[in-house]
C-alpha positions, 0 to 999 in steps of 0.5 A: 446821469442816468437814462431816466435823468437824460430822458427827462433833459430831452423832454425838457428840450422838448417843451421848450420847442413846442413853447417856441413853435406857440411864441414867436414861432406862431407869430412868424410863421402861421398864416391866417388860416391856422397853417404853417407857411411852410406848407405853401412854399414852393419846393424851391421856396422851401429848399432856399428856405431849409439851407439857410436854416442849416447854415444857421445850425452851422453858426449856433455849432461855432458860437457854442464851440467858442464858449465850449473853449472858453468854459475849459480854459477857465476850468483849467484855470481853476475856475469851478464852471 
């Protein structure tokens, strides 16, 4: 992969996430007033909030690791993944 190829992958990501922010992300999380609900949380609202996003991370890291584990074993097995 080049730096060109692996540069145009991180825009793609990118755009998925600006798709994302403009969904369901504005369904749930704009107020009437066009602002983000995060900007009316209070700083304990907002760390709550933040953990519990970074403990999500820590489930999406495991449940990806588990099919990480499972795409080798089939490789190994002679499986083309």
């Amino acid at each position: 992969m080049t730096s060109e190829q692996l540069a145009k992958a991180v825009e793609q990501a990118i755009k998925n996430t600006r798709g994302r922010i403009l969904g369901v992300g504005r369904e749930q999380y704009e107020l009437a007033d066009g602002r983000q609900g995060f900007e009316d949380m209070s700083i304990r609202e907002l760390l709550d909030w933040a953990s519990e996003e970074a403990e999500d991370i820590i489930v999406y890291g495991v449940m990806l690791q588990i099919r990480i584990q499972r795409v080798k074993r089939a490789i190994k097995n002679g499986f083309d993944v």
